[in-house]
C-alpha positions in Angstrom: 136.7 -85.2 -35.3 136.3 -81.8 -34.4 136.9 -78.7 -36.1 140.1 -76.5 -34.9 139.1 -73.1 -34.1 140.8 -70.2 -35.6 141.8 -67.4 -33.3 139.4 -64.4 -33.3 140.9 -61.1 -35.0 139.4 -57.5 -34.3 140.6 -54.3 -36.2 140.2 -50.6 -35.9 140.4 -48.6 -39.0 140.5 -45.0 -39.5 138.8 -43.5 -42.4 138.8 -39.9 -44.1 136.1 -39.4 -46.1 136.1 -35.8 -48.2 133.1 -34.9 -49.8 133.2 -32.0 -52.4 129.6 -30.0 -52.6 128.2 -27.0 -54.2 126.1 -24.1 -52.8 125.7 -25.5 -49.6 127.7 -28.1 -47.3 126.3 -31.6 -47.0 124.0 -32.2 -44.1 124.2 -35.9 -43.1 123.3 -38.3 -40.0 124.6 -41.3 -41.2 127.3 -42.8 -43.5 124.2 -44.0 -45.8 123.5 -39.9 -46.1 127.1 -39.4 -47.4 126.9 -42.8 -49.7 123.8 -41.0 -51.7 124.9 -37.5 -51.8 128.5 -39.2 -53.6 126.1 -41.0 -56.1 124.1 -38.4 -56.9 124.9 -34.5 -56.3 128.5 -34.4 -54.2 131.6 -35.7 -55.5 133.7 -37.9 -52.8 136.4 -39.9 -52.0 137.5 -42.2 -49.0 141.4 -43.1 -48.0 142.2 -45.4 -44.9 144.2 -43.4 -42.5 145.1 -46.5 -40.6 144.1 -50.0 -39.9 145.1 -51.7 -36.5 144.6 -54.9 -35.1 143.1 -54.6 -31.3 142.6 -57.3 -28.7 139.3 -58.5 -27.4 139.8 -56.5 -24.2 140.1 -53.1 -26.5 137.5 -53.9 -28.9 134.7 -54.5 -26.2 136.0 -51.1 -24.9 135.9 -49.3 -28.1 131.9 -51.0 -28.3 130.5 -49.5 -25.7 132.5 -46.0 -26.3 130.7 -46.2 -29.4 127.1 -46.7 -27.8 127.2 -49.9 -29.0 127.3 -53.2 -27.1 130.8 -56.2 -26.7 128.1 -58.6 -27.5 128.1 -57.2 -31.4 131.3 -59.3 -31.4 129.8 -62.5 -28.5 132.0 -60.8 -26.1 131.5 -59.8 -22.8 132.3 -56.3 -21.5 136.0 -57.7 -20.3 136.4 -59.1 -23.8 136.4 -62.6 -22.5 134.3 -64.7 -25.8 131.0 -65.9 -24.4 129.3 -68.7 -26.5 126.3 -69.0 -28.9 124.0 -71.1 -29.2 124.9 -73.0 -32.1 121.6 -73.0 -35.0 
């Protein structure tokens, strides 16, 4: 019997993040940066500006706009799903 395969979902969300400092701004490279500076000397908050479902096609786009690569998600550059070999 095999198992049914669900269909694959991808999502682009939109997050604000506002930190609050004193004496100087926050200097930051990554979101790891930010996460420390809220637990220890800035004060912080994060609201979702907007959540969208995209399509395979769009997500491998928005992959390689952000330097990264379709295959984060098995997909091709197209979006087409290219298979892994199963562990």
């Amino acid at each position: 019997m095999s198992e049914e395969k669900k269909p694959r979902k991808f999502f682009k969300q939109h997050i604000l993040v506002e930190v609050l400092s004193e004496d100087v701004p926050l200097e930051w490279d990554n979101l790891e940066d930010i996460q420390r500076a809220i637990d220890d000397e800035c004060s912080g908050s994060v609201t979702e500006i907007s959540c969208d479902e995209v399509d395979a096609a769009t997500m491998a786009k928005l992959l390689i706009e952000q330097a990264s690569s379709p295959e984060f998600f098995s997909l091709t550059a197209d979006g087409k799903e290219f298979c892994r070999e199963e562990d």
